[in-house]
N, C-alpha and C positions, 0 to 999 in steps of 0.2 A: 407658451404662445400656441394655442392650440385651436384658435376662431376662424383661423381658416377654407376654404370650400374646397380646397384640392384639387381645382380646377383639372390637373396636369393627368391626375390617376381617374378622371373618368372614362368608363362608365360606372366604374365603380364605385366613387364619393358620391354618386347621386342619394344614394341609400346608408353609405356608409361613412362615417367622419374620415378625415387621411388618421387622425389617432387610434384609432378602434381596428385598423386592417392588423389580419394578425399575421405573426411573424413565430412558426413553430407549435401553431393554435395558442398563442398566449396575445392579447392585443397589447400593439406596441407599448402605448400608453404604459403598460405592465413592466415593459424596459426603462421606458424614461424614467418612472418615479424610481425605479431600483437604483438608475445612475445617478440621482440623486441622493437617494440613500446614501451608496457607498462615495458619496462626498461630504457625507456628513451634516447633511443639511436636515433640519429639523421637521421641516413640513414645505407644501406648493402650494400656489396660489394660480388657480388655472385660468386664462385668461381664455375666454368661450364666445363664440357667435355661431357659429353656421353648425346644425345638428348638434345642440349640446347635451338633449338627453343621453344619448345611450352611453355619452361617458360620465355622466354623474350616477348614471342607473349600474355600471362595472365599479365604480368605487363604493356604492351605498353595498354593495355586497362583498366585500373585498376589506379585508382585517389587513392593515396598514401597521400593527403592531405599534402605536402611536405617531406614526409620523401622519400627521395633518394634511388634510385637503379644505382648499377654500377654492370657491368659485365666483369668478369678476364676471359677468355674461353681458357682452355687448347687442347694445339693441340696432346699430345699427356699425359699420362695419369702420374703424377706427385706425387702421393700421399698425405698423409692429410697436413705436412708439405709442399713440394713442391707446391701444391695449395695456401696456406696460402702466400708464399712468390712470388707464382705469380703473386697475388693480393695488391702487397707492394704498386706500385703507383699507389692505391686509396685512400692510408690510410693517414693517417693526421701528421705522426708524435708522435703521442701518445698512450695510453697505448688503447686497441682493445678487442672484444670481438671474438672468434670463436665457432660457432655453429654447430653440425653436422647434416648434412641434413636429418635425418631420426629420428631426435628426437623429440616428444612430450611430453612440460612441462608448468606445470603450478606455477612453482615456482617466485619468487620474483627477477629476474634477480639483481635490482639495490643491495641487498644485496649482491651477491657476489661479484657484482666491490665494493660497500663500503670496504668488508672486504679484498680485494684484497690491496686498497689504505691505506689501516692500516698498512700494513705489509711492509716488502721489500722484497717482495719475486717476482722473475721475471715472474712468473706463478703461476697462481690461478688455480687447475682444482678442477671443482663440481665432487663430490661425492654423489650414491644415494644408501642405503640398499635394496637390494632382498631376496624373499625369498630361491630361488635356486644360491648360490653364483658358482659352478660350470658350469653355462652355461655361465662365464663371466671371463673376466681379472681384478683379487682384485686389491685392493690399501690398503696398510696398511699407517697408518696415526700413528704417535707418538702423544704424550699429547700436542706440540706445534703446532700441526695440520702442523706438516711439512711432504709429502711423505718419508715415509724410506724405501719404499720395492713396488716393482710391482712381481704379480703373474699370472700367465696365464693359464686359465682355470687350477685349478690342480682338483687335486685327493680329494673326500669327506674327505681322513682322511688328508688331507693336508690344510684344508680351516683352516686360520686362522682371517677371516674378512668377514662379507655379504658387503662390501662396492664395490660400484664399478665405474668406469669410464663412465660420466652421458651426454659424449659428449660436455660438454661445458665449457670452458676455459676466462680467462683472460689473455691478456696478453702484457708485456712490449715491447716496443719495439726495446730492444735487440734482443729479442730472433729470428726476423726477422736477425739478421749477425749471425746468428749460424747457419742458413741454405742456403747449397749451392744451387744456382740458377740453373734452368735448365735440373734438373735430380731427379729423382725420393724418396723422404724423407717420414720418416713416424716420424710424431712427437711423437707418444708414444712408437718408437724404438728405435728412434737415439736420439732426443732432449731431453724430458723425462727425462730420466734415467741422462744424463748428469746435466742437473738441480736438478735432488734430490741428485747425489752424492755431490753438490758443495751447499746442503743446499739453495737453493733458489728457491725452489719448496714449496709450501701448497695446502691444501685441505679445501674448504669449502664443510661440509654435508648438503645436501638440506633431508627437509622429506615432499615434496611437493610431489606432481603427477608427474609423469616419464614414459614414456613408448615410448620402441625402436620399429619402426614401421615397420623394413626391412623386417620382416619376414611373413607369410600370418596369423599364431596364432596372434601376437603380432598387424597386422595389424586390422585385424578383429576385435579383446580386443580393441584396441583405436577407433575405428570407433562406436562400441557398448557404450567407456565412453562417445566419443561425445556426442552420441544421445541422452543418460540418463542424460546430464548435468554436468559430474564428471568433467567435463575441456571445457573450453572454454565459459562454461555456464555465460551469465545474467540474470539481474532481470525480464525482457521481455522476456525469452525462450521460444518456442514453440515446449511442447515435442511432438507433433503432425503437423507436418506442409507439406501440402499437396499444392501444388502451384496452384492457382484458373485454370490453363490452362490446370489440368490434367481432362479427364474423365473418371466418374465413372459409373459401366454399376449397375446393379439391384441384390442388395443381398451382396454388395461387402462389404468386414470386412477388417480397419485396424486397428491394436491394436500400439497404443506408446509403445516406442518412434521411433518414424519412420520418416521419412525424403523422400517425393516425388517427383522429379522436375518437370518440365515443360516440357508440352508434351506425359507425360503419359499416356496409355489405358489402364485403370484395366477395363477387360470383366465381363460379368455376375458371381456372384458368389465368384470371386477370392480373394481370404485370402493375405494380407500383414503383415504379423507376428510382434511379439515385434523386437526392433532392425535391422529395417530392412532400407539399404537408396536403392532409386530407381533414377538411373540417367536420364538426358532428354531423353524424345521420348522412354521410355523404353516400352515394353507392356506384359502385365502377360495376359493370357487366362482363357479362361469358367472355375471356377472350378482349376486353380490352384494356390498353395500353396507356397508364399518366406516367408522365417522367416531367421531371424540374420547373413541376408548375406548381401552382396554390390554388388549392378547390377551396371555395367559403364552406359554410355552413350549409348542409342540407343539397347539395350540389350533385348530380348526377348523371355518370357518361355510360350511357347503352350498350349493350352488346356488339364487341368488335372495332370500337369507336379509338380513335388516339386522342390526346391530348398531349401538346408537349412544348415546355418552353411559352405556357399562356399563363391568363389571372382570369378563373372560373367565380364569379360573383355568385350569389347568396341563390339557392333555388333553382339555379341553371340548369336547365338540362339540354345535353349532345346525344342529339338519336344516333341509330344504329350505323357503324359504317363510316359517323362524319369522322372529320378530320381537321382541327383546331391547333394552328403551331403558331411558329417562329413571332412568338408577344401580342400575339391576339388578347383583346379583351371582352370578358362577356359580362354585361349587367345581369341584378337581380332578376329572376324569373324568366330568362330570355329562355327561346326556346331555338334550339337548330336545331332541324330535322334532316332525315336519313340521306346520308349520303354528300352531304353537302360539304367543301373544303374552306375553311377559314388559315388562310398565311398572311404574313408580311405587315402583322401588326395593325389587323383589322379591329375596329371598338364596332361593339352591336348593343345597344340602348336597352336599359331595363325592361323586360317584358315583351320585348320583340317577339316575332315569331318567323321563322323562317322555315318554309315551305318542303319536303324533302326534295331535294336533289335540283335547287332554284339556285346555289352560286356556288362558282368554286373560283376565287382570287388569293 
């Protein structure tokens, strides 16, 4: 399920799908189909709306070693269910897995179809504990692990569950003629709910790694486990990997786990902090400082300039001096000029331009 606009991570998605943001310069996308992979599934069936080229144009280049891509592409915006059932004739006839496109996990897929096929239950949905159950929609779960109750964001004295809806689903291929074709469903409104009253709903608890990545915190947190290895990690990691094509000028400091591409110019002096991934062709200057951010592609911070704890979009450049923290977001091509301070989790719009030394909040 990947038709999404990412509303949540702009200014970002303006330019960029929420699947294509990359995580260690590989785009997510690149994880999801892996954690498919290693569930054993044989091929996806992408379910697309909002900016669907640039992810059909990263698979048309991309050797899949036979696991199959197929593309549902909605014309106009269907929701999680109506996605699901637009994507019917790809599906095989048998029981399905659905994924939400902004989830990153490292759990054991094949166990939840196992314990899905145990059961008769028409839907399997994975469950995962947080520690803040109010920024989420609960699931309470009975002793037979069957849904008895959905709860929506409530009230601290209302939480009766950290459990919650982990994005990822099993499921029969009933539940495809419960949903009308053509018009807009949302399976944990309409579908859902009908299945737990009629007892044919379960939950399997995952206590593996989990992290929703829609947001620019939660983006940043999963781009940081990448680097350090908490997910995705093998025996071959390289918590320092710097791409032979980048250069490096005299004095330059990177500290892991950091992530370079290709094409890079760190100038004399310039500090690449812990956590830090740097997209191709990106260039830090004389003297300046990125730490536990993510630079897109082609992105560039001036001489002297900080950056720290932000999401640097495609083309960006930070003249001399500025200074860009605590989850600031900058769109494609924006421009902040000299001297200028962005904090406190300020979004500046693709191709802005901002004046030298015109805001400091």
């Amino acid at each position: 399920m990947v038709g999404g606009q990412g509303s949540r991570l702009r200014p970002i998605t303006y330019d960029v799908p929420k699947a294509m943001v990359p995580l260690r310069n590989q785009p997510f996308m690149g994880y999801l189909v892996d954690f498919l992979r290693a569930g054993e599934l044989e091929g996806a069936v992408l379910s697309l709306g909002y900016l669907p080229d640039p992810i059909q144009e990263y698979f048309d280049r991309k050797d899949l070693n036979g696991f199959s891509i197929d593309y549902a592409v909605e014309d106009r915006a269907l929701g999680t269910a109506g996605g699901i059932k637009n994507a019917e004739g790809y599906l095989d006839g048998g029981p399905f897995v659905v994924v939400n496109g902004d989830v990153l996990s490292g759990m054991d897929l094949r166990v939840a179809i196992a314990k899905h096929k145990e059961s008769d239950a028409l839907a399997t949905i994975v469950l995962i504990s947080v520690e803040d159950p109010t920024a989420y929609g609960l699931v309470e779960v009975d002793h037979e692990m069957l849904v008895h109750r959905f709860l929506e964001k409530p009230a601290a004295d209302d939480v009766s569950t950290n459990l919650v809806n982990a994005g990822i689903y099993v499921l029969e291929p009933e539940v495809l003629d419960m949903i009308p074709a053509g018009r807009e469903v949302s399976i944990e409104r309409e579908i859902f709910p009908y299945l737990q009253a009629e007892r044919r709903l379960r939950a399997h608890v995952s206590s593996s790694y989990w992290r929703d990545i829609g947001m620019p915190r939660s983006y940043l947190a999963a781009s940081h486990d990448v680097l350090s290895g908490a997910v995705g990690a093998h025996k071959n990691f390289d918590y320092l990997h710097v791409d032979p094509s980048a250069v490096l000028g005299k004095g330059v400091k990177i500290l892991p786990p950091v992530s370079v591409a290709g094409g890079c110019v760190l100038e004399n002096r310039a500090t690449v902090g812990s956590r830090s991934s740097l997209g191709r062709d990106c260039k830090i200057g004389d003297g300046a400082v990125v730490e536990g951010s993510i630079l897109f592609d082609g992105a560039e911070v001036e001489a002297g300039a900080v950056v720290r704890g932000s999401i640097i979009g495609p083309g960006a450049r930070i003249g001399q001096e500025a200074i860009v923290r605590g989850l600031s977001v900058l769109g494609a091509g924006c421009v902040i000029g000299e001297g200028n301070v962005l904090d406190q989790g300020v979004r500046i719009n693709p191709g802005v331009v901002l004046p030298p030394r015109s805001m400091s909040f």
